[in-house]
N, C-alpha and C positions, 0 to 999 in steps of 0.2 A: 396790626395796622400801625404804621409810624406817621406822625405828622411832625410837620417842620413847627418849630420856635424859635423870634426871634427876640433876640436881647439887646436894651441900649446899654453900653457900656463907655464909660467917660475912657477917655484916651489913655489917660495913666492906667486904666484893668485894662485895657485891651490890649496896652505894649506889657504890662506885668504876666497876663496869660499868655503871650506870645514867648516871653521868657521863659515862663515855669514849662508851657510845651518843648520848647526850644531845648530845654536846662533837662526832661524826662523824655524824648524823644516819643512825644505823644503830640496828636495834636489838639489847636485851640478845643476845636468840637468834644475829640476825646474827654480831655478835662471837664469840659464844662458839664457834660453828660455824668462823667464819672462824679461830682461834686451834684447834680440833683440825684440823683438816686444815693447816695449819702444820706443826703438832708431827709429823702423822705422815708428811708429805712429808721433813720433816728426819730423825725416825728412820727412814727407807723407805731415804735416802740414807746415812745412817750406818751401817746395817745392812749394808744391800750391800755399801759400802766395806771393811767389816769381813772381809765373807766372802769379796771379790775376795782381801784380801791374805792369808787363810789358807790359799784355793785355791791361791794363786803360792807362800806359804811351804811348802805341804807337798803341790804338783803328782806330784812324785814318787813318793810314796807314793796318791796319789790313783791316779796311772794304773797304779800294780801292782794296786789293788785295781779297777779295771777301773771306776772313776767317772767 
């Protein structure tokens, strides 16, 4: 299922995205799509990382509480 979002964006991003579309023969929408699923692959990965090493830091006490 796709749902729509929408974004304020101050004049100076909206003509800079209209360039960078303009400049990759993509458009606004494209980019902008392409730039959150970016972000969220990165924080998907940072995230994880994060909770790998708190699992390792405090396994111990995870396995007495039977996690």
């Amino acid at each position: 299922m796709t749902e729509q979002l929408s974004l304020s964006l101050s004049a100076a991003e909206r003509a800079e995205l209209a360039d960078l579309a303009d400049a990759t023969g993509r458009t606004p929408q494209e980019l902008a799509l392409a730039a959150v699923r970016q972000h969220l692959r990165a924080e998907r990965a940072r995230v994880g990382a994060e909770a790998e090493r708190l699992a390792g830091r405090h396994a111990e006490l995870l396995r007495r509480l039977g996690a």
